[in-house]
N, C-alpha and C positions, 0 to 999 in steps of 0.2 A: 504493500500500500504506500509507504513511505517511496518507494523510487518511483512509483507511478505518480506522484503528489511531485514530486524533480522534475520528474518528466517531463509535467506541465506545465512546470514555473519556468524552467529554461523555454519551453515553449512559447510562451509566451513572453518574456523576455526577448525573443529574438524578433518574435512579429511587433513588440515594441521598437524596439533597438531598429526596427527596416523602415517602420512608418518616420521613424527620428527621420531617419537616413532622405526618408525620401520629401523631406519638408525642409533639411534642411542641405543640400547638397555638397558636399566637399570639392572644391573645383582643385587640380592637384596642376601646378604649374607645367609647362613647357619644358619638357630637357633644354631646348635652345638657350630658353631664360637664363639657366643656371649655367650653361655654358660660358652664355654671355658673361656672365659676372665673373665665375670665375678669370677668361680672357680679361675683363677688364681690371680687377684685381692682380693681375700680373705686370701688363703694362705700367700699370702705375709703383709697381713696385722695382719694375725694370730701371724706370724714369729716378725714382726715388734712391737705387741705387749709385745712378749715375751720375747723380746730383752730389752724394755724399761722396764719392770717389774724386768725384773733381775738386771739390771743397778739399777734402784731404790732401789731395797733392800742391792744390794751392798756396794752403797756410804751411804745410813740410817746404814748400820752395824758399818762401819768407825766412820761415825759422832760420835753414840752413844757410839765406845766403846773408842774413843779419849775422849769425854764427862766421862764419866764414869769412866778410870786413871786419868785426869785430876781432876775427883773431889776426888777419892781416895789418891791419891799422893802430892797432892798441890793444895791446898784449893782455895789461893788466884789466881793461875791462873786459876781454874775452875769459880771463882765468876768474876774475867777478861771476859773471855769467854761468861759469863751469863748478863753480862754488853752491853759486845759490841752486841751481838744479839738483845737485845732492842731497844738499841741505833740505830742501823741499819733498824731495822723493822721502827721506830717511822719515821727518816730519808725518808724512802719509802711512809710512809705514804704522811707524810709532800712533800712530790716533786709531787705525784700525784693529793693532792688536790692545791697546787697551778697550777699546770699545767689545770686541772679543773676549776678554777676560773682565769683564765690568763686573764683581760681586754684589754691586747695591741695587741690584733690579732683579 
C-alpha cells in the first residue's frame, strides 16, 4: 500500500513539475552565444596582455638606461642607487617575514 501511495505522489509530482514546465518555459541559449563570449573574452585578454608586455619593457628601458648614465656619468650616485635597491629589497623582505610570524593576531 505504502509504494503504491509513492507511486502516486511521484506521479503526480511529475505531471506537476510538466504543467510548471510548460507555463513557464526554459529558453537554453545558442552555442554560438557562448562561443561568442568566450572568442571575445580572449581577444580582450590577448589585447590586455599586450598592453602589459609593452608597458613592461617600457618602464625596464627607462630603468636600465637611467641605470646605465647614472653609472656612466656619476659613479657615486649610481652606487646610491645600487644601495638603496638592497636596502629596499632586504626592507620587503624583513616586513613580510615578520608579518609571517606576527604572534599578536
Amino acid at each position: 500500500m505504502k509504494h503504491h501511495q509513492d507511486d502516486k505522489l511521484f506521479q503526480e509530482m511529475r505531471q506537476s513539475l510538466n504543467a510548471l514546465d510548460d507555463l513557464f518555459p526554459a529558453d537554453t541559449p545558442d552555442l554560438a552565444y557562448f562561443e561568442t563570449i568566450v572568442q571575445d573574452t580572449k581577444e580582450k585578454a590577448k589585447k590586455r596582455l599586450r598592453f602589459e608586455l609593452l608597458a613592461f619593457w617600457c618602464v625596464a628601458i627607462v630603468v636600465f638606461s637611467i641605470l646605465y648614465f647614472a653609472q656612466k656619468q656619476a659613479l657615486v650616485v649610481y652606487l646610491i642607487l645600487q644601495g638603496l635597491s638592497l636596502l629596499a629589497f632586504v626592507l620587503i623582505l624583513a616586513r613580510k617575514w615578520v608579518r609571517n610570524h606576527d604572534t599578536t593576531t
